[in-house]
C-alpha positions as CSV (number, residue, x, y, z in Angstrom):
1,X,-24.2,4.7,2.5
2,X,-23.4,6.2,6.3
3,X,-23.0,4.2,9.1
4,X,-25.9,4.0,11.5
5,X,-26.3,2.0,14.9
6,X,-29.7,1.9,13.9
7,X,-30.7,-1.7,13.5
8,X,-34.2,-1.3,11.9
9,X,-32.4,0.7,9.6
10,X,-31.7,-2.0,6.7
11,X,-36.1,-2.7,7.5
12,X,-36.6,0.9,6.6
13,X,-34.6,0.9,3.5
14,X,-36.2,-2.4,2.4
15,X,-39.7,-0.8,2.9
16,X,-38.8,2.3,1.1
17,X,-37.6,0.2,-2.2
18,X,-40.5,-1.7,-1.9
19,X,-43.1,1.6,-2.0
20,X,-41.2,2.6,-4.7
21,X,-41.5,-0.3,-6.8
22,X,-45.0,-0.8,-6.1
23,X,-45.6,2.1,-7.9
24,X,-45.2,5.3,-4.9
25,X,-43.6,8.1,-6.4
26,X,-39.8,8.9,-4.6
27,X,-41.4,12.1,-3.3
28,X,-44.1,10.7,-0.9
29,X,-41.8,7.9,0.1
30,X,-39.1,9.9,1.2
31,X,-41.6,12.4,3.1
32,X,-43.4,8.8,5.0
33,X,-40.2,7.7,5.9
34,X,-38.7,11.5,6.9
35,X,-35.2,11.4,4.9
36,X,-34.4,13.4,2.0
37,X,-35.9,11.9,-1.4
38,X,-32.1,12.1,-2.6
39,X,-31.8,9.2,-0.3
40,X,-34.4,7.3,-1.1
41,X,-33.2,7.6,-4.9
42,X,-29.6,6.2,-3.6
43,X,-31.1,3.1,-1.9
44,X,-33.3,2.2,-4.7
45,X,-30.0,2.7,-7.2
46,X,-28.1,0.6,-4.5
47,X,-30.6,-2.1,-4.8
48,X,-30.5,-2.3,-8.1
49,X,-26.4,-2.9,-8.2
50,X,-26.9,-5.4,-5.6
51,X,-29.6,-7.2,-7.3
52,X,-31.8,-6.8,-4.3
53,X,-34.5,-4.9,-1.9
54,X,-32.5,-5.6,1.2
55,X,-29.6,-3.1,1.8
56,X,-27.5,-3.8,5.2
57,X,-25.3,-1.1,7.2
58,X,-22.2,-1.1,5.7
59,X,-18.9,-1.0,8.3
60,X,-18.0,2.2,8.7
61,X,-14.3,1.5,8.7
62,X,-11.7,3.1,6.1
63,X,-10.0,1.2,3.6
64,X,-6.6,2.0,3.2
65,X,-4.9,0.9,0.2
66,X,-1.5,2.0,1.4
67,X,-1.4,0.3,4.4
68,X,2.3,-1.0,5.4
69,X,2.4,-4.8,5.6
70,X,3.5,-6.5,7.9
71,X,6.8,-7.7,6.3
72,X,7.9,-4.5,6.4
73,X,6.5,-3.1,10.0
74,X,8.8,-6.6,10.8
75,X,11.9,-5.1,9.5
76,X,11.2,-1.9,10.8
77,X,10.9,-3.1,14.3
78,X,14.1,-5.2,13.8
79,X,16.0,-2.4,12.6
80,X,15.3,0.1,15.5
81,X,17.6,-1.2,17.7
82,X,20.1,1.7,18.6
83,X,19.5,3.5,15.2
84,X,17.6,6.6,14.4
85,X,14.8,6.7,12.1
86,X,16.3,8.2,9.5
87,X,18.8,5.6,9.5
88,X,16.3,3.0,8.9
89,X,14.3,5.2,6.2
90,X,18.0,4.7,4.7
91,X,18.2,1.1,5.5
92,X,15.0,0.5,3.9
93,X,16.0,2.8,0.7
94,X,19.0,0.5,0.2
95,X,16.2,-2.4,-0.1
96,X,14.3,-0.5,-2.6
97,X,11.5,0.3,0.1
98,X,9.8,4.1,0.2
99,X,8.4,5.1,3.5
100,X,7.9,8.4,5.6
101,X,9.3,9.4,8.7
102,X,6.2,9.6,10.2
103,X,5.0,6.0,8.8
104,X,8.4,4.7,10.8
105,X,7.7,6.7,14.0
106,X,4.2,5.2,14.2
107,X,5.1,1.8,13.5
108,X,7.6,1.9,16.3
109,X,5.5,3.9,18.7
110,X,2.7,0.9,18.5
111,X,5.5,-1.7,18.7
112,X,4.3,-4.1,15.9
């Protein structure tokens, strides 16, 4: 589901899930409501994972499953002092830790 500043949004959705269950085919509910019937037929299959007629804006924010902790961004600040970044790519190697060039540059450019 996008994101939407909308906030009678998750209302519209809920209303929509509701005509449809009531008997309304997807057709007419998407042309009331003036979205694609495609979307209706994705908010009344989200409804049905979730177990419920109310579907809430999701955050719009990425998940990253290779984000860097913060142990490391640590160790990376700590080494920068006086030594090149490929130096500390080869630090870290030593410790068994893979990271880019341009994963150390950032972390030292925002000074974790």
């Amino acid at each position: 589901m996008s994101y939407s500043k909308n906030p009678y949004l998750p209302k519209v959705r809920t209303k929509a899930v509701r005509m449809v269950k009531t008997g309304k085919s997807i057709r007419l509910v998407s042309r009331y409501f003036g979205v694609n019937a495609s979307t209706v037929s994705r908010w009344l299959k989200k409804s049905r994972q979730l177990n419920s007629e109310d579907l809430p804006t999701l955050p719009s924010r990425p998940k990253n499953p290779k984000k860097i902790s913060p142990d490391i961004a640590a160790e990376i600040i700590k080494l920068r002092a006086g030594r090149t970044y490929n130096s500390i790519i080869k630090k870290l190697a030593d410790q068994g830790i893979t990271i880019s060039l341009s994963s150390v540059k950032r972390i030292i450019k925002q000074g974790r």
